[in-house]
N, C-alpha and C positions, 0 to 999 in steps of 0.2 A: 370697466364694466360696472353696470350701476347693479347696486347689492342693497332688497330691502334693511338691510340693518342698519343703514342712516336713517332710516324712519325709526329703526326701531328702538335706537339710541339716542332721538329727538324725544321720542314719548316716553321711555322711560326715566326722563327729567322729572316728568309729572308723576309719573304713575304707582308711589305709593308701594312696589313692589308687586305689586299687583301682576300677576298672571294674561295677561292683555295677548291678542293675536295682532297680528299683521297679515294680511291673506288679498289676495284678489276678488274682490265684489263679485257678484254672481253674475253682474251684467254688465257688460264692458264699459258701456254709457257713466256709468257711474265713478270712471276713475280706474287708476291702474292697481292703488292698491286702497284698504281699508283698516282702519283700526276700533276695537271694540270699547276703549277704553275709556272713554267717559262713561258708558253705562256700565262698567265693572266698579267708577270710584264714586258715583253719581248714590248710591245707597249707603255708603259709609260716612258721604262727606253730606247727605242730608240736603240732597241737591235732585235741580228736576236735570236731568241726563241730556237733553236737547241743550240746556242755557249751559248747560257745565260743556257739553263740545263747541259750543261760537267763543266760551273763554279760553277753551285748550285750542284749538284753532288760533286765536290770536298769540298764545304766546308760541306757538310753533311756527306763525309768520315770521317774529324775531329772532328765529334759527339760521345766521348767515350763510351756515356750512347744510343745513337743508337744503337750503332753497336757493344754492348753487343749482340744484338738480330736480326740484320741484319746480313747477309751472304753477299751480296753487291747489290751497288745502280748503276743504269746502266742509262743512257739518252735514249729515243725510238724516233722513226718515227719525227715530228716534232717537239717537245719539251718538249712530257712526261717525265717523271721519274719514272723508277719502280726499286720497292722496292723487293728481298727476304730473306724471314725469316730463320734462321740458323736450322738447321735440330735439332739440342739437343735442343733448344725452341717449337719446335713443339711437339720432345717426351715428353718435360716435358707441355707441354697441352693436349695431349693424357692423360697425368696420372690426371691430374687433372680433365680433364671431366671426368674417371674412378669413382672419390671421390665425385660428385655432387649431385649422386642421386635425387633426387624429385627436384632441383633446377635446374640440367640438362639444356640447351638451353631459360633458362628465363633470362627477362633484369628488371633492376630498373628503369625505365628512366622515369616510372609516380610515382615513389616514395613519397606517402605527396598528392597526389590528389585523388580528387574521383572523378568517372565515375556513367553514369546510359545511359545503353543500352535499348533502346524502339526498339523491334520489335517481328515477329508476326502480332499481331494484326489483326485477325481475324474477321469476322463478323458475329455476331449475328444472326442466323436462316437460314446461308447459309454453306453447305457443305464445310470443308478445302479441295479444291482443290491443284492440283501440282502448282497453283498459287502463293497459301501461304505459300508453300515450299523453298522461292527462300527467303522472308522475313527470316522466322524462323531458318533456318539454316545454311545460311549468318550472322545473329544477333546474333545467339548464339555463332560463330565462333569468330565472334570480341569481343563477351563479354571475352570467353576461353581467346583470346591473353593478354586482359584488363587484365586480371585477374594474368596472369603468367610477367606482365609487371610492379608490384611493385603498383598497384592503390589499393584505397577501392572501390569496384565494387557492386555494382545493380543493374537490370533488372526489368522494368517493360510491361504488355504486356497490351496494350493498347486500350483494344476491342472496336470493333465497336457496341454496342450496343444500338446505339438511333439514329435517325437520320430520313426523310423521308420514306426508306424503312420500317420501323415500322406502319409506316402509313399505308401502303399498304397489309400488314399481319396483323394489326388492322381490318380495313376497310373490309376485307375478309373473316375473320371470324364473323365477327360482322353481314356478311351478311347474312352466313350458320347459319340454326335454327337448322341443325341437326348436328352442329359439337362435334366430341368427342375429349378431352384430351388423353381418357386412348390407344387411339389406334396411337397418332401422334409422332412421331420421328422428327429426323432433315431433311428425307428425305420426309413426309409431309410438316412440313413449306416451304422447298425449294419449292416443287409443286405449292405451293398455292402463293409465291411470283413472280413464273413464268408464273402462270396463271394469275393472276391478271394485270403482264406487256401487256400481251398479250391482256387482256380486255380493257387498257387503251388504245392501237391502234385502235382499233373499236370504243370503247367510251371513248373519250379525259376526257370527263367531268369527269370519276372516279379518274384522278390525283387530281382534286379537293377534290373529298371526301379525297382520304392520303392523302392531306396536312390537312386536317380538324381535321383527327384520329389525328395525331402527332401531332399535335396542343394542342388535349385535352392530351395527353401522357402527354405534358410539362407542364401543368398546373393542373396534378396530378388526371384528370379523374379514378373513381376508375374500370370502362368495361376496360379501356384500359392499364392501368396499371397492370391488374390481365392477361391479355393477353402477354402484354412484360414480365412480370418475367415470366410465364413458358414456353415464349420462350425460355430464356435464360437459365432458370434449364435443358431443354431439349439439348440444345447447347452445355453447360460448359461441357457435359457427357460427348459429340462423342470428343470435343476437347483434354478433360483428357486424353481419349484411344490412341490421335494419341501422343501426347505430351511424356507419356509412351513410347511408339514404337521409338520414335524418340533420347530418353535418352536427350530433351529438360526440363527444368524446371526453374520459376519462383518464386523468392520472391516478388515478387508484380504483382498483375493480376488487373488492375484499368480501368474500360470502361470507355465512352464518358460520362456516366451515372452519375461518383462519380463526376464530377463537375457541377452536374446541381444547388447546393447551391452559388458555386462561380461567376456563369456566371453572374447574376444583379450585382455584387458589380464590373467585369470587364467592363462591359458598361455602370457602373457613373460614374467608373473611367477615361474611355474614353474622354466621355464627359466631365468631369471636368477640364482634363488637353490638350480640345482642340485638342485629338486627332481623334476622330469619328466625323461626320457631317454628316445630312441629306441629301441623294443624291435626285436626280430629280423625282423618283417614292414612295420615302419614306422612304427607307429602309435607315439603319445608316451605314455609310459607312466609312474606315479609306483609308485615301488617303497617300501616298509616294511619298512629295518633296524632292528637295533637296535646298540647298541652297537658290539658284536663283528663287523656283518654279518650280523647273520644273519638270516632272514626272519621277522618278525613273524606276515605275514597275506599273500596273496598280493599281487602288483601290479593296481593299476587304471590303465585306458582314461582317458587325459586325452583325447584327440584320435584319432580312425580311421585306419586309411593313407591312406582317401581325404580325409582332411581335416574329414570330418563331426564333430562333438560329441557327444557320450553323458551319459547319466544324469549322471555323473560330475561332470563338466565344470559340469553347471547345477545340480546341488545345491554344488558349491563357489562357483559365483558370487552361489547363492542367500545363501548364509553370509558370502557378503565384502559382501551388500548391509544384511544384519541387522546387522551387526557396526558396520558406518559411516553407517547411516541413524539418525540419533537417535529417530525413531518406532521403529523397531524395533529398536535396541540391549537387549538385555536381559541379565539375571543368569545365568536358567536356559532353555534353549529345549528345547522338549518334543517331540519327531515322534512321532507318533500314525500306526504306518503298520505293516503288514505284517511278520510277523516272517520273512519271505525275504527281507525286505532289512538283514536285520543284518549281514551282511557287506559288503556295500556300506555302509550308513550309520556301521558302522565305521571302513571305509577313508576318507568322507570327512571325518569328526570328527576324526582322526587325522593328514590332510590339512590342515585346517583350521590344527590348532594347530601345523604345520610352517611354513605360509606367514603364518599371522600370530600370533606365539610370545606377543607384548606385546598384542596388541589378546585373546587369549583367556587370560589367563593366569587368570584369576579366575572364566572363564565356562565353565557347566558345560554340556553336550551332554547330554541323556538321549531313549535310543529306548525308546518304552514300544511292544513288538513284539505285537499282535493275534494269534492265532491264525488257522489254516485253518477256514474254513467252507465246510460242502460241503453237497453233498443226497445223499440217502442211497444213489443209484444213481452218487455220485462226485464229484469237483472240478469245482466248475464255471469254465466257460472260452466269454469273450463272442469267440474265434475259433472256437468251435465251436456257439455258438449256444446253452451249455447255462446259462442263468441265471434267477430269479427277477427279478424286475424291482420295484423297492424299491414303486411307484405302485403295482403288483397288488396286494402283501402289504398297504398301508397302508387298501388300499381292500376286500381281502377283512377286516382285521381290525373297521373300520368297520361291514360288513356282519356280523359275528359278537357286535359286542362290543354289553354295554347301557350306554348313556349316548355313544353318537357318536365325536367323530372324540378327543375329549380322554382318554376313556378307551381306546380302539383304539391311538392311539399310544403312552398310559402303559403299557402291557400290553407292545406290543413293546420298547420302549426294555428297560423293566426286565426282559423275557426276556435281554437282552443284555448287562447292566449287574450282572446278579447274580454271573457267571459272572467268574473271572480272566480278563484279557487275554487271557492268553498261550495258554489253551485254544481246543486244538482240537475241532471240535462240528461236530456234522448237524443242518442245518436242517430242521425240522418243523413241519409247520405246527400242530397242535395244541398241540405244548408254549409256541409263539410266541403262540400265541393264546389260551391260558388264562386264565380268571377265577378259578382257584382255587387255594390252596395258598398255598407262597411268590412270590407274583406280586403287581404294582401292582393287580390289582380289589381283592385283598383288605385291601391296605394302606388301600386309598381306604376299604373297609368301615368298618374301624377308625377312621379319621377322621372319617368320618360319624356314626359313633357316639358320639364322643366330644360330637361337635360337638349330637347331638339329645338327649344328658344338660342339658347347658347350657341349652339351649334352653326346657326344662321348670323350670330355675332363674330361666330371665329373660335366660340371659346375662351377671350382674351378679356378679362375684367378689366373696368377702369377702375381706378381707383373714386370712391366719392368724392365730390370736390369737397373741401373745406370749405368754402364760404357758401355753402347748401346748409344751411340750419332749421331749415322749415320743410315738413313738406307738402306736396302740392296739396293732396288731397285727404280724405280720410281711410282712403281704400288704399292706403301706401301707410298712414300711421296705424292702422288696426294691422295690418300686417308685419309690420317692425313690430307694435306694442307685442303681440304674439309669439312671436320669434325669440324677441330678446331677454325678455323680461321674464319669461317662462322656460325655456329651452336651452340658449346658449350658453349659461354659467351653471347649468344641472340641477334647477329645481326639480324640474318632470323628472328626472334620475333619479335624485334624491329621494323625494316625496314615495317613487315606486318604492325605491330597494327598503326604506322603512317601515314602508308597510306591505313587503313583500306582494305588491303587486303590480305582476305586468300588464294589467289590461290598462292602467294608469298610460303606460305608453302607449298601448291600440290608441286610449280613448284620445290622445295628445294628438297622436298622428290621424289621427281619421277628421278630427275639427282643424288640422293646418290642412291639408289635404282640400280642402270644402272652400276654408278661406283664401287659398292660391286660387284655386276654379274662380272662382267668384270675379278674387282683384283680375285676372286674368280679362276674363271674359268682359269687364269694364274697361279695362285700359291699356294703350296701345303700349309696350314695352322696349321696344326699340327706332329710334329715329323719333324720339319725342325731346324735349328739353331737358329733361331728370330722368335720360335712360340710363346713367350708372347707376345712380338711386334704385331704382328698377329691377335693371339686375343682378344689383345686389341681393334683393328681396329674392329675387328667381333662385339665385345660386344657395342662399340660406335656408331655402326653404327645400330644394330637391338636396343637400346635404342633408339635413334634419330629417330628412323622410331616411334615407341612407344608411343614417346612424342611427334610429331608431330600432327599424326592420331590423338591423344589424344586432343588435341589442337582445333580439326576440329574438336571433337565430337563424332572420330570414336574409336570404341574396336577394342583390338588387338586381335587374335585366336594363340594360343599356338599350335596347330597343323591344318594342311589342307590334 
């Protein structure tokens, strides 16, 4: 398999140490790959940048073990260098993405570490809206890539199960003398936590009573206690259902709740080692200097005046349980969560590496922060009632899409999976539910298509002949160059999972997709001279669609 780093082993002969890229040109024409590096040494060495790449260019022609696999090296525009690859290197990477099977388009590059993806995390007695959509299957998408990228991978899903709004669902039924269990769903708790916001506007004072209820929550009240578990047995159901639907799943499901043991032994620790302090109303607060004093980021809530616990408190306990639980020790840990809480998950990453300096020295925090999604008449907000509810979406797209619930959920996933993170977006339901364009029906089209070429073959590949070293045209090498060079040894993998982006994949598969149609629709594929050749490219290219979608989460359909 041909691997940029004999380019990049060729120029760094020359390059001074120098920090230099190796990347794919922006425009295919130009070569398969490019390097910056005459214009990186071209200001040091007092040189015009254009004359200094036709001299790096020549002495890169004298590279025997290059240009084994280089076809030739050219100087561009102001002092790039592009590199292309010899056409019998590219067939002989055709054949070998042929022989990969299940390893197909994966990379080693977290080879020896381990991962644990947090996302989801849902809350406890309120509907999973198209909210927690954007978590869940974002998070699971990065987990896929972790996973095909050479790591030891786990997932935990971090429920929201404790916290003041339990108060509030305490405090509300505790009021009702006539309330029944046997009649209440998730769409009753919901009611009664919206009505109850709605009661605190009129009368301020009942946020008093929820802080009260949660209060006794935390200090093991058995009213209120017996009220939060069968919220939660009534939650964990509707969650299972969508979880199901979504082909999402978790080896670890750990709320706010399983660290309520550890949280006292995190705020002695605090205090012991000087890191919390009593702020001005009472409450225990962890402050972030820096050197000089001077303030980093603001201070966070370790502990309330009245004693209660906060976000805070239970995402550091949650980090002291990862960190010492050998199941869940890991390299890199990922939060998949909202990007209003970048300041918070700041402060407790930061926290973190204060109270345990040796056990994080090596371990790296990253918050991959989701965007706002709204609807078009605004934010939605399950205290006010205004949300989409994930089951309706899944079940109207079912109702809209052809081919059932495989293809309805591939369609939404990949409406959401296209897009960065970090973007914020109005939820619509037609663009959600499209079958056409850059969307998973038409990926799946492509697949199908591939897959009914074959099928008119028998199915039965030939193998490439070896003495095919050319090929015919350019609409057969733009499709190999495509394929191989990008996909079959797990750059596009790679390149996602480190910068924790899947639309990296959409974007992959939606431009192979275009470029199969295209050679397709030029050229005849079977019963020609170079039909193994051919269908080779067929077979590569409806794998890589396969294993892509696969990647995201999505099924592929065998026919449409």
């Amino acid at each position: 398999m041909f691997k940029n780093e004999i380019i990049r082993e060729a120029v760094a002969e020359f390059a001074l140490d120098k920090n230099f890229s190796v990347e794919h040109p922006a425009q295919e024409n130009l070569g398969d790959y490019s390097t910056n590096v005459a214009m990186l040494l071209a200001k040091e060495l007092g040189r015009n940048p254009r004359e200094l790449a036709v001299d790096l260019v020549n002495k890169l022609q004298e590279n025997k073990k290059l240009m084994k696999q280089i076809e030739k090296i050219e100087p561009a525009g102001p002092g790039f260098i592009n590199f292309w690859v010899k056409d019998e290197v590219l067939i002989q990477a055709l054949n070998e993405g042929l022989q990969k099977g299940e390893a197909l388009g994966e990379s080693d590059f977290m080879k020896g570490k381990k991962v644990l993806v947090e996302y989801s995390s849902p809350n406890i007695a309120k509907s999973f809206s198209v909210g927690h959509l954007r978590s869940t299957i974002i998070g699971q998408a990065i987990f896929n890539l972790y996973k095909h990228c050479g790591s030891k991978i786990t997932n935990d899903n971090h429920l929201g199960d404790w916290g003041t709004q339990f108060g509030m669902i305490i405090a509300a039924i505790e009021e009702d003398s006539n309330f029944d269990w046997s009649s209440t769903d998730m769409q009753k708790l919901e009611e009664i936590y919206v009505d109850f916001n709605k009661k605190i506007e009129e009368t301020p004072k009942l946020r008093t009573k929820a802080k009260e209820a949660f209060l006794r929550l935390e200090k093991g009240d058995e009213s209120a206690r017996e009220i939060w578990q069968k919220s939660v047995e009534i939650s964990m159901k509707e969650f299972e259902k969508i979880y199901k639907k979504l082909n999402v799943n978790f080896e670890h499901v750990l709320g706010e709740s399983e660290y309520i043991k550890i949280m006292p032994e995190i705020i002695e620790e605090a205090k012991s080692k000087n890191i919390a302090s009593i702020g001005e109303e009472g409450a225990l607060i962890v402050k972030f200097l820096d050197k000089r004093g001077k303030e980093q980021m603001p201070p966070a809530m370790l502990v309330k005046s009245d004693g209660s616990t906060t976000y805070f408190t239970r995402d550091l306990a949650t980090i002291k349980m990862r960190l010492f639980n050998p199941e869940l020790k890991s390299d890199l840990y990922v939060y998949e969560v909202g990007g209003e809480q970048r300041l918070h998950l700041k402060q407790v990453f930061a926290a973190a590496k204060k109270l345990w300096p040796r056990e994080t020295e090596k371990t790296e925090f990253v918050h991959v922060a989701h965007g706002l999604l709204s609807l078009p008449e605004g934010k939605m907000s399950t205290r006010k009632g205004n949300t989409i509810k994930l089951d309706d979406l899944l079940s109207r797209a079912e109702e809209k899409a052809v081919g059932g619930l495989v293809m309805s959920v591939g369609a939404v996933k990949y409406n959401e999976l296209k897009r960065s993170p970090g973007v914020d977006y109005i939820f619509k339901w037609d663009e959600a539910l499209s079958m056409e364009g850059n969307s998973a029906p038409y990926l799946q089209y492509v697949y199908v298509r591939t897959r009914g070429i074959l099928s008119k073959f028998g199915n039965k590949l030939e193998k490439i002949v070896t003495d095919k070293k050319k090929f015919v045209n350019e609409d057969e090498k733009m499709l190999a160059r495509w394929l191989t060079l990008r996909f079959v040894d797990g750059e596009v993998m790679e390149s996602a999972a480190r910068n924790f982006a899947p639309q990296q994949i959409c974007a992959y598969l939606f431009e192979t997709a275009q470029k199969f149609n295209g050679f397709y629709e030029r050229n005849k594929v079977i019963g020609v001279e170079n039909q193994s050749l051919r269908l080779a490219l067929t077979v590569l290219t409806g794998e890589a669609i396969k294993k892509g979608l696969s990647i995201l989460g999505i099924e592929t359909v065998e026919k449409m």
